[in-house]
C-alpha positions as CSV (number, residue, x, y, z in Angstrom):
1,X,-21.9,15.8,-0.2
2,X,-20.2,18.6,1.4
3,X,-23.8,20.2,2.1
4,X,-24.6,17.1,3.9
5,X,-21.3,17.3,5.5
6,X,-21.8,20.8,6.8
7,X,-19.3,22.1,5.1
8,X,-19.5,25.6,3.2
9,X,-16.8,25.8,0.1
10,X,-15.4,28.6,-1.0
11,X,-13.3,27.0,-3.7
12,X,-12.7,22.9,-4.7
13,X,-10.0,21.8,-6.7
14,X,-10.4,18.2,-7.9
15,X,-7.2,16.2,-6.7
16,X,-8.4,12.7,-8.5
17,X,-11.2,11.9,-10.2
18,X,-11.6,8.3,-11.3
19,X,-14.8,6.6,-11.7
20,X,-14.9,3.4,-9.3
21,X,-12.0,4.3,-8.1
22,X,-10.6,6.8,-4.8
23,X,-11.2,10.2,-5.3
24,X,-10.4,13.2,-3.8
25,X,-10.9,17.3,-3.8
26,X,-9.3,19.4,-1.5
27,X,-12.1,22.0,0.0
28,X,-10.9,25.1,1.1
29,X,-13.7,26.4,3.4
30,X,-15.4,29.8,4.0
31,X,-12.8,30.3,7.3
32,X,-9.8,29.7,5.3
33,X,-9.4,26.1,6.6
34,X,-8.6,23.3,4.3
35,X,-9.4,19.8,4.2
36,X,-9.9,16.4,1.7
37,X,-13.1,15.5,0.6
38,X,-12.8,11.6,-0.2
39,X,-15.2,9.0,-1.8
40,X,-13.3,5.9,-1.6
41,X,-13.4,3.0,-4.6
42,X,-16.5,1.0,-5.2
43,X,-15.0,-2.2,-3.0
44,X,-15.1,-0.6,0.0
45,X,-16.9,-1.6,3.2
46,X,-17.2,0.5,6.6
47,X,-15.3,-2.5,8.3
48,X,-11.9,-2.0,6.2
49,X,-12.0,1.9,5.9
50,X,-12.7,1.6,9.6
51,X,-9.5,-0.3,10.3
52,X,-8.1,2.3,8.1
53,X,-9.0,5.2,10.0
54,X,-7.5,3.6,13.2
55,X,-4.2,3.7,12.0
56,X,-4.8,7.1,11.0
57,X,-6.1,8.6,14.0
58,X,-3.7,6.6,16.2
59,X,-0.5,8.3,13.7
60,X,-2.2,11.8,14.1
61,X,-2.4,11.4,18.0
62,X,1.6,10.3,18.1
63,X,2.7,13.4,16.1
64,X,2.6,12.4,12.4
65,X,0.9,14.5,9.8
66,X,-1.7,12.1,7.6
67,X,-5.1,12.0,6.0
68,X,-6.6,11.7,9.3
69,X,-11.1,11.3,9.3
70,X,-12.7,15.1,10.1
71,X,-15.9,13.3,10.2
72,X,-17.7,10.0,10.0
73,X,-18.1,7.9,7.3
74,X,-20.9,8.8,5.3
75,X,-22.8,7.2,2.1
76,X,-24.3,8.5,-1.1
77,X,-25.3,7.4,-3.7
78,X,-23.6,4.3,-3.3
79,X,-20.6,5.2,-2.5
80,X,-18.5,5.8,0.9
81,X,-17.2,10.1,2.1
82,X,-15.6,11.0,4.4
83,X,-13.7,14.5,5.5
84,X,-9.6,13.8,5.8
85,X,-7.2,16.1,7.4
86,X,-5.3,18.1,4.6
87,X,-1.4,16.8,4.2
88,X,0.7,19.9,2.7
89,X,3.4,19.4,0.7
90,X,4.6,17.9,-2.3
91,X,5.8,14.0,-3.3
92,X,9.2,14.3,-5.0
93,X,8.6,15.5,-8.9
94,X,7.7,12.7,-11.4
95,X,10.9,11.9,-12.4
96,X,13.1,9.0,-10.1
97,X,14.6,10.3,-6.6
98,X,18.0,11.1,-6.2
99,X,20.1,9.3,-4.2
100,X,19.7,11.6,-1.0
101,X,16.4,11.6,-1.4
102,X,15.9,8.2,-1.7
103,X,18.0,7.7,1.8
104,X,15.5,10.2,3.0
105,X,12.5,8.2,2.6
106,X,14.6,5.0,3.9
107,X,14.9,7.2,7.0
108,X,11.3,8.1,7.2
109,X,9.7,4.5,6.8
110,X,11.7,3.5,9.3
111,X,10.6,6.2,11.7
112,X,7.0,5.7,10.8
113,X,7.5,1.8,11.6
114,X,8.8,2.8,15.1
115,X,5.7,4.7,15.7
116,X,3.3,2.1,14.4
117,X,5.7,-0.3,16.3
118,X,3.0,-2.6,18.5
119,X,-0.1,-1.3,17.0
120,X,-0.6,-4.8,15.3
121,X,-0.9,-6.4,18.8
122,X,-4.0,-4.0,19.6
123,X,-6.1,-4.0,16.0
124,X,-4.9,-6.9,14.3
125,X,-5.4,-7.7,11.1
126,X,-7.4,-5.7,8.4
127,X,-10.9,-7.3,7.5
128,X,-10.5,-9.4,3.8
129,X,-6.5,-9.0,4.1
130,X,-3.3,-11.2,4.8
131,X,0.0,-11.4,5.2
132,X,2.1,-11.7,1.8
133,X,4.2,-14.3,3.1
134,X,0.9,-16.6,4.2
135,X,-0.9,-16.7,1.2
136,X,-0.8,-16.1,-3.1
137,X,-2.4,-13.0,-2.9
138,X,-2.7,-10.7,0.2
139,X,-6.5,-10.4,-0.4
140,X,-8.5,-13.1,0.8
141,X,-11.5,-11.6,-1.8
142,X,-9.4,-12.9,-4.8
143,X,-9.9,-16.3,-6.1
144,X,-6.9,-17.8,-6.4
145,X,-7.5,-20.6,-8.6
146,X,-10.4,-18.7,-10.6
147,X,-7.2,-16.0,-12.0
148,X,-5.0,-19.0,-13.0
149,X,-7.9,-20.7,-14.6
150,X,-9.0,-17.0,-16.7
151,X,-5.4,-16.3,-17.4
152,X,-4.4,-19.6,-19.0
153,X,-7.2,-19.5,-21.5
154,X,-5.9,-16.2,-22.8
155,X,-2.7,-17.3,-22.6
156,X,-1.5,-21.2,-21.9
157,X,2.1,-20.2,-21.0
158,X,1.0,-17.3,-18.7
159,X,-1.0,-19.5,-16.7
160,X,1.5,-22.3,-16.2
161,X,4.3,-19.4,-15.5
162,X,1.6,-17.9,-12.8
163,X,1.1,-20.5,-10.5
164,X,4.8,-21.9,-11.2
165,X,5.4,-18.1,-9.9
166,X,3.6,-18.3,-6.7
167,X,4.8,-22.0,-6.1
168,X,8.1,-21.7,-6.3
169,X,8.1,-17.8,-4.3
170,X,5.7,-19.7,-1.4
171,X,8.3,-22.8,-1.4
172,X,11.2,-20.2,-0.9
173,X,9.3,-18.6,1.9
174,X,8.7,-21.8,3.6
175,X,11.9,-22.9,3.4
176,X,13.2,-20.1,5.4
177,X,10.3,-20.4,7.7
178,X,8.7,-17.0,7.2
179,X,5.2,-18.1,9.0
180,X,7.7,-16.8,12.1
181,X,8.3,-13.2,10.2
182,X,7.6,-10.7,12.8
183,X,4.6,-8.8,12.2
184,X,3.4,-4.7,12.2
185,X,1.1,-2.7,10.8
186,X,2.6,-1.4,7.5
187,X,1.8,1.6,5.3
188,X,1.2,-0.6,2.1
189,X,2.2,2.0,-0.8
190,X,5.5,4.2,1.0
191,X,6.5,4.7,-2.6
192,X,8.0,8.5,-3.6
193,X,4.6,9.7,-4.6
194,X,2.4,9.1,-1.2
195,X,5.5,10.7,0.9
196,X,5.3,14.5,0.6
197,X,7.8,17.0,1.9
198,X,8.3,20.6,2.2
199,X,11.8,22.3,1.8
200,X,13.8,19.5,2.1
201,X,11.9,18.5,5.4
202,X,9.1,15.8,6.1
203,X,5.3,17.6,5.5
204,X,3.8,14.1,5.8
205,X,2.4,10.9,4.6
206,X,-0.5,10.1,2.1
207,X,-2.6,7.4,1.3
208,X,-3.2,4.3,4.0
209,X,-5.4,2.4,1.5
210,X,-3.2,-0.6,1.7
211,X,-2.6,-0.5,5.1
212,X,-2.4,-3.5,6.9
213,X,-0.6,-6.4,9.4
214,X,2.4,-7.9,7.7
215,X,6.4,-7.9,7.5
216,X,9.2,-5.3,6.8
217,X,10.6,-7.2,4.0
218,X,6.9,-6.9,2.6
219,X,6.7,-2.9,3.0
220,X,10.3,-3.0,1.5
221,X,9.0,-4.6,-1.4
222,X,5.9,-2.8,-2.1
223,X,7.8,0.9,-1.4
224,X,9.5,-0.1,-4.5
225,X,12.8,-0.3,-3.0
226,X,13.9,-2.3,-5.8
227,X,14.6,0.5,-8.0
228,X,15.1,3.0,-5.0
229,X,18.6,1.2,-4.2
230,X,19.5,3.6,-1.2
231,X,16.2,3.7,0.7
232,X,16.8,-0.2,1.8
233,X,20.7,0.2,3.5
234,X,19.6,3.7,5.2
235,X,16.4,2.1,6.5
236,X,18.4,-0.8,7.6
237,X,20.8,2.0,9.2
238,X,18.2,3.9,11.0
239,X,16.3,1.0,12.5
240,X,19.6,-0.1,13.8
241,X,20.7,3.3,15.2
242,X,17.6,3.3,17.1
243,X,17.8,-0.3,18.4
244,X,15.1,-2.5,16.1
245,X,17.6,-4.0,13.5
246,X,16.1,-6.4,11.2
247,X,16.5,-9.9,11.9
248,X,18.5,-12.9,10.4
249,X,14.9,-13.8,9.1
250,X,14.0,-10.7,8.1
251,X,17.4,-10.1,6.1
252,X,16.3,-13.9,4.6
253,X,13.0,-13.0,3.5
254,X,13.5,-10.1,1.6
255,X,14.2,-11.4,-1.9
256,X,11.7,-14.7,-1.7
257,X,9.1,-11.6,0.1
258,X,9.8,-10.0,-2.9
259,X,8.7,-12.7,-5.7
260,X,5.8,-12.9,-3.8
261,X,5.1,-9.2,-4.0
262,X,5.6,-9.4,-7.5
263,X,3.3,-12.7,-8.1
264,X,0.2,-10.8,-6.3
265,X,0.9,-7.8,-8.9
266,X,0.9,-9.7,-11.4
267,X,-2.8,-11.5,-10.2
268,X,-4.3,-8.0,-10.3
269,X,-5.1,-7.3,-13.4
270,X,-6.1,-11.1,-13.9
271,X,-8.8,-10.0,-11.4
272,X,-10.1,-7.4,-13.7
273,X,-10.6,-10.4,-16.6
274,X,-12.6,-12.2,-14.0
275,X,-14.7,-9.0,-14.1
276,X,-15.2,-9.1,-17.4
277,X,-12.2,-6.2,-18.5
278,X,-10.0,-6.4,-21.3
279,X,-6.8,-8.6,-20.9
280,X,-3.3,-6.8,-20.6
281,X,-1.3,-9.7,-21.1
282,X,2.1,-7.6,-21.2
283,X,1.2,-5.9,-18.0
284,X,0.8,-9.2,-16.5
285,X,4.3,-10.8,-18.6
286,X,6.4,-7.7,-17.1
287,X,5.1,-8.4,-13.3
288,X,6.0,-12.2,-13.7
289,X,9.3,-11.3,-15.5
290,X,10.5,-10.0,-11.5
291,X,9.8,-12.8,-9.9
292,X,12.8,-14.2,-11.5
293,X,10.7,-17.5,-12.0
294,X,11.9,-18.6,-15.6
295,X,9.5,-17.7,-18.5
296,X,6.6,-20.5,-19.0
């Protein structure tokens, strides 16, 4: 691949190497350069990873260091490459943040939703994606009523507390009329491990793979703010300090955002039954355990 990208190695280390799924080697090249070989996962189509790349390029031309495309899109074998701008840096050690680190990376999502602030208007929505708030699932690929169907007859009482789940998280939303949420083009995944720094300092920001047009309380919830309790008061903090407070409806949808979060998380490995994969019921049990819907 990197022959066909023109590239000349002198060394690659594998960074992830996952069959079907995104996979990356950083290639350090015969001038001393470096840069990210990826193959993305099997489900990709040029459409979505172009929507993808538009958010990159349009962060790397305000400033912000990300896996921005070196190249075009290429295919082989099957499968989609392209050349990404090496990030430096390192994501905070495996272990939980600390509490100043964890008001760092409030600090920093809100800074990166300033600069993606109106980008939304311009690209809309990703191809095959949705708001959380506007549908079960954010992916408009997954069969809604297929996973509840697969789920109950491995487990009855799953199924029933599933769509109970996502009925009662979608009645909570529309009772606070979230179809008038504000939208933006989020990161998707800001959690500790795609946010890497150097020294104490910002280095820059991995993985857009989730990007896509929805709410703040939605990239709250998938950040994992829930058990990062400082990152959601300093983001609130910053955003205010530079004039773009969340609103009364925003400050509303949070939780209810939230529950629906946690009922698409818990469809996902569902999916992978409809695909003919093993069932993880207690995967499954421990997503729809947070969405604070009582046990079925």
């Amino acid at each position: 691949m990197l022959e066909l990208l023109g590239v000349r190695p002198g060394g690659v280390v594998t960074l992830k190497e996952l069959p079907l799924e995104n996979c990356s080697w950083m290639v350090e090249t015969t001038a001393g350069q470096r840069v990210v070989l990826r193959r993305y996962h099997v489900h990709s189509t040029a459409p979505d990873l172009a929507y993808e790349h538009t958010v990159l390029n349009y962060l790397a031309g305000r400033g912000w260091v990300v896996p921005a495309p070196l190249s075009e899109l290429c295919q082989h074998d099957g499968a989609l490459y392209c050349l990404t701008r090496y990030v430096p840096g390192g994501a905070v050690a495996r272990q939980r943040e600390n509490a100043a680190q964890q008001r760092r990376r409030g600090r920093d999502l809100a800074r990166l939703h300033l600069a993606l602030r109106g980008l939304g208007e311009r690209i809309g929505q990703r191809p095959c994606w949705r708001t959380q708030h506007s549908g079960y699932t954010v992916h408009t690929a997954l069969d809604w009523a297929a996973c509840v169907r697969v789920l109950t007859e491995h487990s009855a009482r799953l199924g029933d507390w599933l769509q109970a789940a996502a009925v009662q998280a979608h009645d909570a939303l529309a009772a606070i009329g979230a179809g008038e949420l504000p939208l933006l083009v989020v990161h998707g995944d800001f959690a500790e491990w795609n946010v890497h720094y150097d020294r104490g300092r910002l280095a820059g920001v991995i993985d857009f793979g989730l990007t896509h047009l929805d709410s703040r309380p939605y990239e709250l919830a998938i950040a994992r703010t829930y058990r990062a309790p400082q990152v959601t008061p300093e983001y609130r903090a910053e955003l205010a300090r530079r004039g773009w407070p969340l609103s009364e409806l925003e400050e509303a949808a949070i939780e209810p955002v939230y529950r629906a979060f946690r009922v698409d998380m818990a469809a996902w490995p569902v999916q992978q039954l409809l695909q003919g994969g093993e069932p993880d019921l207690a995967i499954i049990e421990r997503q729809l355990a947070r969405t604070g819907t009582p046990p079925g």
